[in-house]
Each structure stands twice: as C-alpha cells, then as structure tokens.
MARFIBA-857192 format. One record per residue: y, z, x of N, C-alpha, C in turn; residue in three letters. Coordinates in steps of 0.001 Angstrom, whole numbers, padded with zeros to 6 digits, always signed. Each point is the difference from the previous one (the first is absolute). Layout:
BEGIN
YZXYZXYZXALA;...
END
This chain:
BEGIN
+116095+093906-130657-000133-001438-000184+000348-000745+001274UNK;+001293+000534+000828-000031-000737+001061-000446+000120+000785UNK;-001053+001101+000509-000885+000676+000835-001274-001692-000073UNK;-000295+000391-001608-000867-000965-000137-000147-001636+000586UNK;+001321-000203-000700+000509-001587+000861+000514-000009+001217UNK;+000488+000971+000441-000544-000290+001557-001832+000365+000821UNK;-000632+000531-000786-001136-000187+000495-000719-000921-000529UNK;+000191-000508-000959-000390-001741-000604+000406-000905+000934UNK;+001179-000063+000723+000761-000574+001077-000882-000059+000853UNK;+000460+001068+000464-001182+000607+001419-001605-001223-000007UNK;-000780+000420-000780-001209-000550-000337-000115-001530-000078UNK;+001128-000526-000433-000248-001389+000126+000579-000233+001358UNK;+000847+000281+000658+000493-000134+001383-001257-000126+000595UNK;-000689+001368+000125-001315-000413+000703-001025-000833-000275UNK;-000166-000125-001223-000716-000888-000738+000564-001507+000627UNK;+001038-000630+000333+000177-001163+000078+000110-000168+001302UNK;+000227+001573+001376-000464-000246+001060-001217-000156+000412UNK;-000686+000625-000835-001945+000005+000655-000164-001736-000509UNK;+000576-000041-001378-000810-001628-000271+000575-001040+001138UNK;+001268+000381+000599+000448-000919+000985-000472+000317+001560UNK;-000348+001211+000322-000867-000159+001135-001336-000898+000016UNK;-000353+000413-001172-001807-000528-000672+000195-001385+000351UNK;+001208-000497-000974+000018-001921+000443+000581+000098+001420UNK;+000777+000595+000876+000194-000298+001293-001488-000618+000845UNK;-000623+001375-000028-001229+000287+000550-001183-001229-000224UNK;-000026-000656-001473-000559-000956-000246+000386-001223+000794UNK;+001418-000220-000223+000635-000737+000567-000299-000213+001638UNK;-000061+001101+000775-000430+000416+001042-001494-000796+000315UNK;-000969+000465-000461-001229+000005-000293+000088-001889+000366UNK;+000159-000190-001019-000066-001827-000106+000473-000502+001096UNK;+001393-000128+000661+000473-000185+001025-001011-000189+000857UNK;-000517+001350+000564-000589+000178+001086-001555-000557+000129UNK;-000323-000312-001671-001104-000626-000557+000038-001787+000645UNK;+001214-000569-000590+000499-001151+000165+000318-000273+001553UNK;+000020+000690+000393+000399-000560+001714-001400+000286+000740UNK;-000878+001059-000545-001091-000404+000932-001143-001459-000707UNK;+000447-000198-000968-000942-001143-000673+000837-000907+000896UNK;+001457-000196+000219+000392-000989+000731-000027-000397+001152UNK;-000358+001222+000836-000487-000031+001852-001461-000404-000396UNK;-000841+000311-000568-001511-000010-000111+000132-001718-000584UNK;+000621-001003-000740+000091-001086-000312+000596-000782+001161UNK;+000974+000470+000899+000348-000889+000903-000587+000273+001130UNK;-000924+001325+000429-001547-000025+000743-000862-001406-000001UNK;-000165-000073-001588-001302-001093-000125+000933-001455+000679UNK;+001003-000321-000321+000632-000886+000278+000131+000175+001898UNK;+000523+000880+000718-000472-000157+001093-001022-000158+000550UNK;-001172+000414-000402-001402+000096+000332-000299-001700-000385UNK;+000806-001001-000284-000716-001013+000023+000389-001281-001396UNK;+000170+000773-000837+000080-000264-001477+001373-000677-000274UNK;-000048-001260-000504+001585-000786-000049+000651+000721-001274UNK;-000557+000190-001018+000642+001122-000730-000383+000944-000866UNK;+000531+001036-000845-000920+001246-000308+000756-000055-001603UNK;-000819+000798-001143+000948+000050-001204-000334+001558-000167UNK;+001055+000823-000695-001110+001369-000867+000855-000270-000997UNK;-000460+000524-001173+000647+000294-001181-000634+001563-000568UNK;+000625+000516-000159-000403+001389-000246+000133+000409-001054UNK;-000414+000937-001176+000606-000056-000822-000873+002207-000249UNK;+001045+000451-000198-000026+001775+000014+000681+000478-001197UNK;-000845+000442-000656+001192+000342-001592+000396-001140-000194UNK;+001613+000352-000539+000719-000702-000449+000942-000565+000902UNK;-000418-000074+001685+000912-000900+001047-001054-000755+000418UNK;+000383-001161+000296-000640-001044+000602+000617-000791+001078UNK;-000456+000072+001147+000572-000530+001778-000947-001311+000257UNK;+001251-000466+000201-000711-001213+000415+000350-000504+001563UNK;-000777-000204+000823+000338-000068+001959-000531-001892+000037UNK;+000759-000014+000953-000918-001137+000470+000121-000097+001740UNK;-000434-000709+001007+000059+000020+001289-000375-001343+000661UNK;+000732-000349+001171-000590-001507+000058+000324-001286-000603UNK;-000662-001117+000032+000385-001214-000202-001056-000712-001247UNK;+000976-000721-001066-000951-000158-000672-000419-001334+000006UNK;+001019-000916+001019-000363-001269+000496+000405+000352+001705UNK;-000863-000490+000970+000583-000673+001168+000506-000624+000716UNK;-000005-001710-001122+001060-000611+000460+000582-000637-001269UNK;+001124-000087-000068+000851+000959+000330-000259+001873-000181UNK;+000576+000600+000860-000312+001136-000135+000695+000788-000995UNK;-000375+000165-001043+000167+001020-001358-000844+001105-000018UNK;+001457+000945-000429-000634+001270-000468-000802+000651-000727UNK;-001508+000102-000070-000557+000565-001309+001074+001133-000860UNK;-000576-000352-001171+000076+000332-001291-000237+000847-001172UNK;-000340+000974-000024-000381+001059-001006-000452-000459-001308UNK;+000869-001548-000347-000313-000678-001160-000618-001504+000127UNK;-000523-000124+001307-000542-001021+000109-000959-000355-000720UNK;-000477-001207+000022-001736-000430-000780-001036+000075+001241UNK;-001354+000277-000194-001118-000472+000742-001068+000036-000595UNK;-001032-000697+000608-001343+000191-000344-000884+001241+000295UNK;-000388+000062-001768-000593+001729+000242-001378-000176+000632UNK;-000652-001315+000420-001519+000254-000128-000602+000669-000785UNK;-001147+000450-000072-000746+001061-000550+000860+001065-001101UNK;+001284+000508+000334+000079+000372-001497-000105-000591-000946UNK;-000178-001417+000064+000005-000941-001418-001028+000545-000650UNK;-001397+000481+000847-001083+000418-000722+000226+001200-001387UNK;+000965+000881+000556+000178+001154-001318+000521-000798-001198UNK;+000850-001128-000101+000807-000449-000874-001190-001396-000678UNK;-000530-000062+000752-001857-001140-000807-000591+001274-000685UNK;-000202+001281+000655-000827+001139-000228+000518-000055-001481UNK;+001179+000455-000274+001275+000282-001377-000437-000841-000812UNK;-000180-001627-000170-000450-000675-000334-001139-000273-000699UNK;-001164+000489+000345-001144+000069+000072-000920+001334-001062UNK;+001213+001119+000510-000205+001277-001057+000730-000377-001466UNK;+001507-000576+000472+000172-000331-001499-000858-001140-000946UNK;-000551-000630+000659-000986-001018-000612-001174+000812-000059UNK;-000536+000624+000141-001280+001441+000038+000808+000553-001482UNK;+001121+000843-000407+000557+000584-001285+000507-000931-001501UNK;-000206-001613+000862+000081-000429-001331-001623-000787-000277UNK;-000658+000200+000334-001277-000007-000164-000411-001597+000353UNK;+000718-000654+000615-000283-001293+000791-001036+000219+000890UNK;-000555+000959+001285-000775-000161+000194-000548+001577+000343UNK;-001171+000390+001121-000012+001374+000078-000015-000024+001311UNK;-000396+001411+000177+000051+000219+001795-001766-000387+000497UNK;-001154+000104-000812-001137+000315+000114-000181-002006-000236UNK;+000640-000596-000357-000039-001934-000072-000878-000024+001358UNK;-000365-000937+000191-000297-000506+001454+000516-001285+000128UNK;-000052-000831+001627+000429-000945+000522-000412-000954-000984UNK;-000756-000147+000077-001035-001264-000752-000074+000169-001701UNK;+000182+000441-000545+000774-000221-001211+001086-000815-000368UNK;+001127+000627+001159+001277-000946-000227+000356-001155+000785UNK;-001045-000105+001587+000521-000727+000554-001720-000546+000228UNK;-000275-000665-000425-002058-000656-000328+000418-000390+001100UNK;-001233-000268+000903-000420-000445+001377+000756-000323+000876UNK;+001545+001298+000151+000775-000481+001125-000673+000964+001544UNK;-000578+001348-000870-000329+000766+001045-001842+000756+000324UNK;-000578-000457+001066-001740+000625-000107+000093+001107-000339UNK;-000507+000439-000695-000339+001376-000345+001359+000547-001084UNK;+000590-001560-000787+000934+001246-000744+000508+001023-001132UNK;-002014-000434-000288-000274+000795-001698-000181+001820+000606UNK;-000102-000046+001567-000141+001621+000367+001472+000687+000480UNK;+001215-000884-000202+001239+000385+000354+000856+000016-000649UNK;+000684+001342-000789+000793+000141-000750+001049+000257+000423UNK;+001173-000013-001046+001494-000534-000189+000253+001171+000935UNK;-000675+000862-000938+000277+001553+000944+000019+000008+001561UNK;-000765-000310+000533-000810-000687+001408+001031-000374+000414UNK;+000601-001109-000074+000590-000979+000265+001618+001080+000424UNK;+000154+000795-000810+001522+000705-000110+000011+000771+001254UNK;-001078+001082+000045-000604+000858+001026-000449-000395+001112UNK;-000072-001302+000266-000631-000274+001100-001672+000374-000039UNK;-000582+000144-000744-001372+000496+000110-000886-001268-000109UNK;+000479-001140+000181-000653-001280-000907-001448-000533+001252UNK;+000308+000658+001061-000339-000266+001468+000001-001895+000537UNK;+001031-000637-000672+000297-001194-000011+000385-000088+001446UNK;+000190-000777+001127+000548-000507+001016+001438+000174-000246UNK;+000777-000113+000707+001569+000311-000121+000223-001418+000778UNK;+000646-001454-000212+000080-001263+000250+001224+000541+000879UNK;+000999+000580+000221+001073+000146+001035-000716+000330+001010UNK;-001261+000535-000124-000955+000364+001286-000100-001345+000684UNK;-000221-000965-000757-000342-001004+001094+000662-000909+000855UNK;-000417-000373+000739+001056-001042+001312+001056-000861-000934UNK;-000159-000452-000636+000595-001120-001265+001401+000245-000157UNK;-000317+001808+000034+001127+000316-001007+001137+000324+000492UNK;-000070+000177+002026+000791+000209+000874+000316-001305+000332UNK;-000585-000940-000297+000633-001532+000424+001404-000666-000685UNK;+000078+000936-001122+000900-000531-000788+001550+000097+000541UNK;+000110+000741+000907+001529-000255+000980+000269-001037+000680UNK;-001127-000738+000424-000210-001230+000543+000467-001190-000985UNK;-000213+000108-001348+000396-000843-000773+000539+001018-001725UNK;+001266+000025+000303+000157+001506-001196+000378-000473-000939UNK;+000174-001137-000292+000562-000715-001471-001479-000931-000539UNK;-001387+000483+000553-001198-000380-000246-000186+000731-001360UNK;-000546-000764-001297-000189+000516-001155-001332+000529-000263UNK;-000200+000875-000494-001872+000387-000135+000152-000047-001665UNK;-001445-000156-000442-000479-000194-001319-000789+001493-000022UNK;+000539+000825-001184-000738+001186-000011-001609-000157+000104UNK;-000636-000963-000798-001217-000568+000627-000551+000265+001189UNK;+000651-000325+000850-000006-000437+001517-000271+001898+000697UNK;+000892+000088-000839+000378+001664+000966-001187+000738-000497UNK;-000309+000045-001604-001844+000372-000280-000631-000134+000738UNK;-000252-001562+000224-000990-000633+001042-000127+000530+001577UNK;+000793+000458+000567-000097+000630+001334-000439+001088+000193UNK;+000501+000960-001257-000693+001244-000208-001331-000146-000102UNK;-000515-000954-001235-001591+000313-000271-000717-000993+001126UNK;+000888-000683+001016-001076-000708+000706-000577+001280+000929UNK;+000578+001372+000161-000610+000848+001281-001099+001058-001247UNK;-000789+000000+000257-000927+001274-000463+001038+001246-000410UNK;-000551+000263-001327+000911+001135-000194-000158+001691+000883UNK;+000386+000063+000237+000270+001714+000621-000903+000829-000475UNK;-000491+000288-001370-000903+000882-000363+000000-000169-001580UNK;-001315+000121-000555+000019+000174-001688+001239+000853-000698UNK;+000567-000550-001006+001113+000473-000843+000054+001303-000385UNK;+001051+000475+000234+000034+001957-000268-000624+000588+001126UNK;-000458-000353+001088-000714+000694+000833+001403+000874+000962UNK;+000746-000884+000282+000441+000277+000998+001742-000496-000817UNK;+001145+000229+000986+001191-000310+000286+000308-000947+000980UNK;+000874-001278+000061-000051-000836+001014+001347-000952-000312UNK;+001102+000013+000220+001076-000313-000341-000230-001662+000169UNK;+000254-000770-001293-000299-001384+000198+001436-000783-001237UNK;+000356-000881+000783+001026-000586-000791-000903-001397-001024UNK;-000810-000045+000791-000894-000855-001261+000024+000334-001483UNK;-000423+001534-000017-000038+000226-001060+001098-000367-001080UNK;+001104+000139+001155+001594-000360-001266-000169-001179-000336UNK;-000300-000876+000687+000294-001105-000374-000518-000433-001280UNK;-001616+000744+000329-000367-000124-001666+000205+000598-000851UNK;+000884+001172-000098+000445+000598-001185+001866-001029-000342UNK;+000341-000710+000981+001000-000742-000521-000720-000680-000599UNK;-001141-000810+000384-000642-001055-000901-000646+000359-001630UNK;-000440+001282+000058-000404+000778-001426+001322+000149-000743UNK;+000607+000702+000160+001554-000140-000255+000527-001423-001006UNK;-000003-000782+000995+000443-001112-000818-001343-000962-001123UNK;-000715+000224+000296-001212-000271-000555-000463+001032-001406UNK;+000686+001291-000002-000203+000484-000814+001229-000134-001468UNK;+001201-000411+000611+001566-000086-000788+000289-001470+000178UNK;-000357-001049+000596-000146-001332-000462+001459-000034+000644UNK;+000625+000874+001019+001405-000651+000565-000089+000386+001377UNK;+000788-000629+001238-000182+000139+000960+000148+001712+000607UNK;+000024+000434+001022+000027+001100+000560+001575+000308+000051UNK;+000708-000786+000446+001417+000182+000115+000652-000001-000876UNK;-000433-000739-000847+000599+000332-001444-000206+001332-000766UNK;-000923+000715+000051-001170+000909-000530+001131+001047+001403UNK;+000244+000004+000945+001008+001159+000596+001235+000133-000453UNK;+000531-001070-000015+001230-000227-000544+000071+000374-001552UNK;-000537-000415-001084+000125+001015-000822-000234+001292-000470UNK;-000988+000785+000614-000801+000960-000239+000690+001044+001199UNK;+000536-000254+001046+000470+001032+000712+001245-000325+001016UNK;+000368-001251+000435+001592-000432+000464+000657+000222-000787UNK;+000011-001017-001408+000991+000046-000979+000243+001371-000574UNK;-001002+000321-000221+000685+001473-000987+000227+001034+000781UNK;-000133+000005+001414+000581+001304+000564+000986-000784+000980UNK;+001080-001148-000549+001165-000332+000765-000652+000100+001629UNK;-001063-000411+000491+000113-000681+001458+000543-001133+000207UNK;+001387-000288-000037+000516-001033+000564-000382-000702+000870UNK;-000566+000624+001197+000145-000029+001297-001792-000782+000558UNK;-000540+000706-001108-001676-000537-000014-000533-001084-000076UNK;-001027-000855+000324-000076-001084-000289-001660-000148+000236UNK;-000859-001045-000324-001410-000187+000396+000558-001287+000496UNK;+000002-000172+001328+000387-001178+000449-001000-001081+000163UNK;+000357-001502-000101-001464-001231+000295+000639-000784+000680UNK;+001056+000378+000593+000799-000985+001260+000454+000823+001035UNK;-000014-000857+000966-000273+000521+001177+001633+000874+000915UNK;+001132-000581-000970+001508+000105+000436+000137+001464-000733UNK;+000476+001288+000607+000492+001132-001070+001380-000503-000544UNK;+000025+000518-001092+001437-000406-000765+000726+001256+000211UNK;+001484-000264+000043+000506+000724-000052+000642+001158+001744UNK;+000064+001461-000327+000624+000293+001096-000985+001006+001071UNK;-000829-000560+000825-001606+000485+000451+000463+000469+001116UNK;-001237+000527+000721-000035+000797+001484-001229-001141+000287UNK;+000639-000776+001145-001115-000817+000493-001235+000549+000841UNK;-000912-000757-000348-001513+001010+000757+000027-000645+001387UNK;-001294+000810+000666+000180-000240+001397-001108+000105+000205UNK;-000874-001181+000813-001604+000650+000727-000267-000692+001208UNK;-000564+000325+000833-001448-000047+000964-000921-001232+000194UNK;-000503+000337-001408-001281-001010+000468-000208-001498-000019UNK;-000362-000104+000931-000155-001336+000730+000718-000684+000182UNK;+000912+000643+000596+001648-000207+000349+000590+000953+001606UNK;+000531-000773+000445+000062+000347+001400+001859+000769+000075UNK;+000361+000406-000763+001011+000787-000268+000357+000034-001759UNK;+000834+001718-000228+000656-000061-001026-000152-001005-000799UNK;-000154-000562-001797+000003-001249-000276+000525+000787-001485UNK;+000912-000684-000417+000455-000318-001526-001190-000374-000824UNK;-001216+000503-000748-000501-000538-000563+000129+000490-001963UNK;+001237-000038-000342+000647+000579-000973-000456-001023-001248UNK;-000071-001304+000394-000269-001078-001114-001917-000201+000400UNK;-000322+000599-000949-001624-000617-000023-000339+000415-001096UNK;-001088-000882-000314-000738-000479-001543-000208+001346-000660UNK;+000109+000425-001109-000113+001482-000254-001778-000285-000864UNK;-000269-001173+000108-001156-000582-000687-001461+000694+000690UNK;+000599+000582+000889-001253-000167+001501-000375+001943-000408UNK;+000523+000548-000866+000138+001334-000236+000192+000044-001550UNK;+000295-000624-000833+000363+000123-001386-000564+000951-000645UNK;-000489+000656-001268-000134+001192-000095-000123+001325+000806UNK;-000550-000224+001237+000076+000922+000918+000982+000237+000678UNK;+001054-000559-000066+001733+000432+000955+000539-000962-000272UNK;+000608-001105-000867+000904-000674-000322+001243+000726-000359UNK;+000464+000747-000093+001137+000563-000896+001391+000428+000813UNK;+001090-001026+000115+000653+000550+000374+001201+001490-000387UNK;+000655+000833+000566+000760+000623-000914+000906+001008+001191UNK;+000722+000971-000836+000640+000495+001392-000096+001248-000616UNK;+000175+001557+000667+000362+000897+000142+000064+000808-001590UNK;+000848-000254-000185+000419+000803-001373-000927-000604-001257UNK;-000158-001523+000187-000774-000446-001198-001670+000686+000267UNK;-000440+000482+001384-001064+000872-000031-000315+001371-000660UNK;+001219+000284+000236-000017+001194-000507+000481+000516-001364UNK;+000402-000913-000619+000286-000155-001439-001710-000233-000678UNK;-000463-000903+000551-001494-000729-000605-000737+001019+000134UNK;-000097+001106+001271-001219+001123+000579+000942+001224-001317UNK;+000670+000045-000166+000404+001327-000868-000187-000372-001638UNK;+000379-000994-000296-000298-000374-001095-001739+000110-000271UNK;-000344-000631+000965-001888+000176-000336-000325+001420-000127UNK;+000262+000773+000973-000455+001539+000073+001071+000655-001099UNK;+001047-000550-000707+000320+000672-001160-000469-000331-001456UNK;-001322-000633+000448-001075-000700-001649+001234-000788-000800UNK;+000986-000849+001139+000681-000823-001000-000844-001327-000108UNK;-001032-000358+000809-000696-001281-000038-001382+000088-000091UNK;-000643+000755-000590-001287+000619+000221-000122+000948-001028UNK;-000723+000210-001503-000478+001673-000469-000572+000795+001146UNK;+000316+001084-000665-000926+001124+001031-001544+000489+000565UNK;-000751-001194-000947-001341+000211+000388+000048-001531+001009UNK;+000330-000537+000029+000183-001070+000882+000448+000168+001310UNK;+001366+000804+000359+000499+000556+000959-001065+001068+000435UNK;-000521+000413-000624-001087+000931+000596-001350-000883+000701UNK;-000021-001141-000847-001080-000905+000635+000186-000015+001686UNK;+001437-000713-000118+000679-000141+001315+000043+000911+000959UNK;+000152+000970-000358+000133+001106+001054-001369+000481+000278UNK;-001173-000279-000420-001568+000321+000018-000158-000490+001412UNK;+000108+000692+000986-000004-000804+001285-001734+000016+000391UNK;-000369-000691+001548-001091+000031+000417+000530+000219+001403UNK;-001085+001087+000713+000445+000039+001779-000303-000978+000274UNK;+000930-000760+001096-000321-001247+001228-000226+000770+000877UNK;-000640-000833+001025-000235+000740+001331+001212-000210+001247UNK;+001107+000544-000456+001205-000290+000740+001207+000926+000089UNK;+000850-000148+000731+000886+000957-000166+000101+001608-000092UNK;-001217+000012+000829+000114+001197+000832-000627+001231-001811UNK;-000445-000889-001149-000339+000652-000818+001202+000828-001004UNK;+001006-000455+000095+001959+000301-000465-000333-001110-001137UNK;-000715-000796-000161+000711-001179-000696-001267-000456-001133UNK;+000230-000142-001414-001472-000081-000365+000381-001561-000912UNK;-000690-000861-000414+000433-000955-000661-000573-000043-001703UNK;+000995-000585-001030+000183-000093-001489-000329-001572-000649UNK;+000648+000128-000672-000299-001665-000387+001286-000781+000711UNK;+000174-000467+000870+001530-000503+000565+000884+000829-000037UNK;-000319+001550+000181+000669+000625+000931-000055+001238+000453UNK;+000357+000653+001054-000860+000659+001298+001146+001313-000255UNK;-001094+000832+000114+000176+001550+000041+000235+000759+000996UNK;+001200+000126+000725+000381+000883+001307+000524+001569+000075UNK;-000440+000495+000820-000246+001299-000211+001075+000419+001553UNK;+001142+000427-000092+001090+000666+000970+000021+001120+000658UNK;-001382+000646+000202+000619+001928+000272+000416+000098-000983UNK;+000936+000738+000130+001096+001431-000597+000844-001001-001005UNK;-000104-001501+000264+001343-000581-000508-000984-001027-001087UNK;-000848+000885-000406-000768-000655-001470-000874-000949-000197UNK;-000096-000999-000923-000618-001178-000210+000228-000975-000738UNK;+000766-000873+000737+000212-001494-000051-001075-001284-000690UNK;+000569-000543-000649-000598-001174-000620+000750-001385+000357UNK;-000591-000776+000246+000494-001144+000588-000587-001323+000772UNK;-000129-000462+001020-000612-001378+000223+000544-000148+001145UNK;+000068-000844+001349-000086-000344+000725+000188-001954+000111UNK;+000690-000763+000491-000112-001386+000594-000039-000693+001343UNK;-000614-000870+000047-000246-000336+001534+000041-001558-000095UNK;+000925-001037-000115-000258-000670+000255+000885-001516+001173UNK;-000210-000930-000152+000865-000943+001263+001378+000382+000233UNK;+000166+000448+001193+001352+000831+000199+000805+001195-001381UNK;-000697+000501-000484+000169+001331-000597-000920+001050+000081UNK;+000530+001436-000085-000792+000855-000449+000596+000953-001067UNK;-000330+000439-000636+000662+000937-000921-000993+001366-000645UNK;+000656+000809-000616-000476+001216-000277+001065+000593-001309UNK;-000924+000333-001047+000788+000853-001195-000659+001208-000130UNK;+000532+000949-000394-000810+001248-000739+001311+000572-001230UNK;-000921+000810-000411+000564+000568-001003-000892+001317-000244UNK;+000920+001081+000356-000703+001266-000461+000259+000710-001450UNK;-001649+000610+000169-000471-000259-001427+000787+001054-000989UNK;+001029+001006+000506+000404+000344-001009+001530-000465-000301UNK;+000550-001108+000489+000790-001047-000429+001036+000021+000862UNK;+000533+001139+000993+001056+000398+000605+000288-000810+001072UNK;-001039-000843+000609+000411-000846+001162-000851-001121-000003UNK;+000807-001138+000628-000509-001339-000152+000753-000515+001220UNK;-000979-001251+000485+000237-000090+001473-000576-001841+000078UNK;+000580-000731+000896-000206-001038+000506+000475-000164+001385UNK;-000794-000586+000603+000386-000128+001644-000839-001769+000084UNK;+000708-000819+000318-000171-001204+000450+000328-000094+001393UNK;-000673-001001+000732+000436-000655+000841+000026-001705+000419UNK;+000213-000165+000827+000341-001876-000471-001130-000531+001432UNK;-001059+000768-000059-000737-000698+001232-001592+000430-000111UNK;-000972-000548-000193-001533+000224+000136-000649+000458+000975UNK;-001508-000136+000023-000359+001557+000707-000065-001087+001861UNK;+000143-000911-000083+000076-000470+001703+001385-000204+000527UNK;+000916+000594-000691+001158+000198+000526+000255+001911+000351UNK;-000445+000593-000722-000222+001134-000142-000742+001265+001323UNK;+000492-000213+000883-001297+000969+000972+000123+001478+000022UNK;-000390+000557+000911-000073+001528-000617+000836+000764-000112UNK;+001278+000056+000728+001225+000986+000092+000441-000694-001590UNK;+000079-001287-000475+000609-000050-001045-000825+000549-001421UNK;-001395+000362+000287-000919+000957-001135+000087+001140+000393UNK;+000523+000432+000857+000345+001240-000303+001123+000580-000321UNK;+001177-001248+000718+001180+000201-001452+000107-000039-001485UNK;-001000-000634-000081+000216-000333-001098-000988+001261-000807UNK;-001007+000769+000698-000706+000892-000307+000693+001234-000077UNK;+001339+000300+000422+001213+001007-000445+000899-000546-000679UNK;+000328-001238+000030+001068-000289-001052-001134+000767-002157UNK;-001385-001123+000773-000788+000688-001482+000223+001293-000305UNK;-000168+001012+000945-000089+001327+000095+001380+000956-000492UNK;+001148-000977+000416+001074+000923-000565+000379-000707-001379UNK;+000088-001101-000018-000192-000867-001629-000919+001119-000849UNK;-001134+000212+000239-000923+000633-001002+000425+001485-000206UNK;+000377+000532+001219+000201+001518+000032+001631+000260+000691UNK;+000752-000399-000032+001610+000454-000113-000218+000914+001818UNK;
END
C-alpha cells in the first residue's frame, strides 16, 4: 500500500511539473509574442505615424499595445481604449443590417434599386440589393470624385445622402451589373437609404437597436456631428494642407452609411465575433455573407462577401474582416475563421500622411498580428 502511495505521489509530482513547464512555456511564448507586436507598432509610429493601436486577442489572452500620440497638441499618449473612426468597417455592420432585414422577410437580396428607391438611380431596376453589398452594382464610387477630397477644406460641410447618390450617378457607370467587381461607396449609401425605407426608422436607430445595444458596444456610435464624444485618438491628414493638420472634427454626413461609425478596439472585436458566432445572423444568412466574389486586387489573397472581405494568410489561415480608410484614420479588423484569433490595428492618420516606410510597417505589424 505504501509502495502504491508513494507512486501515486510520484505521478502527480510530475504531473504538476510538466503542467507547470507547459504554462511556463506558454507564458514564454506570449511574452516574446507581445514584445515583437510592440517593436513592430512603435516601427509604424517611427516611420511617420502620430500614433498606432493593436488589440490582439489569442485564445483566452487578449494584449492590448498602443504607440505614439493620440493628440499632438497637447501631446497625449495613444490609447489601447481610445475611440476612432472606423471608415469603411461601418460597411460590415449596414451589411448585418441588411441580412437581418433579408431573414425577417422585409426585403430580399434579388429587390432592385428602383423598387425601393423609384427614380433616385438610371438604370436601377438592373441593380440589386445583392449588387449593391458586393460591389458588383458597377455604380461610380462618389469618394472617387474631386468633391469628395474638398471636404478638408470645409469639414463641418453637411451633405444630403441625395447629394452623395447624385455624384455617383452623374459619371457613367463602370460596367453593366454583375459583370464585374468595382469597390463603390455609392452603393452604401443606398442600402442605408433601403434600410430605412424598408423599417420606417432612421439608420442609426435601426444600428443601435439591432446590433450596439444588444451586444453592449458602449463605445460605438453612428455619428451626425462633426465633434467625437468622449475619449478619441485624434486623426491626422495631408490633403490640401501644407503640414500635419488635426482634421478629427468633420461632418460624418459626407460618408454616412459608408464609414460613419465611430468605435474603438475591443467594441470591434466583440461586434466581428459575435457575427461569425451566428449570434446576429441564422446560418443560411451568414453563409450569404461569406459567398464572396474575386476583386481584382490584392495580389488575389483577398476575395469580397456582402460587407465583408475574405483574407487568406499562408500557413496562418483565413481571416474574415474589413478594412477603413478614412479623414485622418485607417483601420483594419480580422477575425480568423476558426475563432482562435481576432485582431485590430488602427492608426490615427490617412493615406497622405502615410508614405512608404510607414506601409511597410505597418505591412509587418499586419503580418505578426495575423500570424504570431
């Protein structure tokens, strides 16, 4: 018997040394994980960039870095929990929108323009909802035009979603519908306008209940004034500006369904996991979404869904997620698809502040974010 309990002894001794090397080693692992995400974040910040965010999230640890300044003057430290403007991710969270109004049988994907929105757009009994999600609509993209870069010049200038239609359909469209891929923010605008046209309440209201409120984004907002509330990373740009410029307060009107949305870090990645865990979406719906189409971009890594884009890592899998670009921000989410890692990388400056040593920091900060 005591032979026995000392080799019962024995066995857990080792037993509780291997499990404590195992967590050393993990422990290890992360460390060395966490300090190169943090040289590779304060890279981008030397290369140019007033400040950098990651939020990481691996299993069940989640690192959060930040680097840089999230105002200049006075000079403050970015934030890990700051707010900014996502641009363009707003599109996945209209996308969310749009499918859940597709499952309660409000409208379909196969609708066209001109059904819901009569004679706002030429040609819009041949362009469906679907179209419109995918980019396939071959609509003009209105940020394309001179107009839409003027707005730093006057950034508390209000636009009428009207208005922002109107610029799009004044250029010839790109090519007949479904033909092709052609990334156009026009299209959002009119699926914010179907949206509210189909549920008889505004767009912001229609986010705010259907996907802020019930997944606790505090931090989220569809903004229609030009001041961020609260505790932000001020933006920074370029154009048509003869140094650095604060352009942090401007009309979020000039972008509204297509990148209005402010939010920070963690409230991204709460909203991107919740969607890919069919908490906001059935499963034939989420499958809608993920039905991607090739663009002609990105080196052929990257394929696009209904509001949101399919990235493909090497060895280190495939990511789901979205991309933003707009007045002094840029940002980036993914989420790989078998749930284990989730990732945000912001920065507080647009693409004419941005030159090349700082894309290619920022093209390894992506690289070890995605793949450890």
């Amino acid at each position: 018997m005591r032979r026995k309990l000392l080799t019962l002894a024995m066995a857990m001794v080792l037993s509780l040394t291997a499990a404590g090397s195992i967590a050393t080693a993990s422990r290890t692992k992360s460390q060395v994980e966490t300090r190169k995400l943090q040289a590779a974040l304060d890279a981008v910040v030397a290369a140019g960039v007033p400040g950098a965010i990651v939020v990481l999230r691996n299993g069940n640890r989640t690192v959060r870095l930040a680097s840089g300044y999230g105002n200049l003057a006075p000079r403050t430290p970015m934030r890990a929990s700051d707010r900014f403007r996502v641009g363009s991710e707003t599109k996945t969270f209209v996308a969310t929108v749009v499918l859940q109004l597709v499952g309660e049988r409000k409208l379909t994907l196969a609708d066209n323009v001109e059904h819901w929105l009569p004679g706002l757009v030429p040609g819009g009994r041949h362009i469906t909802i679907r179209q419109l999600l995918n980019h396939t609509s071959g609509l003009f993209d209105y940020t394309e035009d001179a107009s839409f870069e003027r707005q730093v010049d006057t950034p508390r200038k209000v636009w009428s979603t009207r208005r922002l239609v109107a610029i799009g359909t004044a250029h010839k469209p790109l090519f007949p519908p479904g033909r092709q891929h052609s990334y156009s923010n026009t299209g959002y605008i009119l699926l914010g306008l179907i949206i509210e046209k189909a549920t008889g309440h505004s767009l912001d209201a229609q986010l705010r209940a259907r996907i802020f409120h019930p997944l606790g984004l505090r931090e989220t907002s569809f903004d229609s004034k030009p001041d961020i509330a609260g505790r932000y990373a001020h933006g920074y740009t370029r154009f048509h500006k003869p140094r650095l410029t604060d352009i942090s307060a401007v009309s979020p009107s000039v972008e509204w369904a297509a990148g209005a949305i402010v939010s920070n870090a963690d409230d991204l990645i709460r909203f991107h996991r919740a969607l890919l865990r069919g908490r906001l979406l059935r499963p034939a719906l989420l499958a809608a979404m993920q039905t991607t189409v090739a663009p002609p971009l990105a080196g052929g890594h990257q394929t696009y869904g209904l509001g949101i884009i399919r990235s493909r890592y090497g060895p280190c899998g495939v990511f789901w997620g979205h991309g933003g670009e707009t007045f002094g921000y840029e940002t980036f989410t993914d989420s790989r698809s078998d749930g284990k890692r989730d990732l945000v990388i912001a920065v507080n400056a647009d693409g004419s502040v941005r030159g090349e040593p700082a894309l290619q920091a920022l093209d390894r900060l992506r690289a070890i974010a995605h793949c450890g």
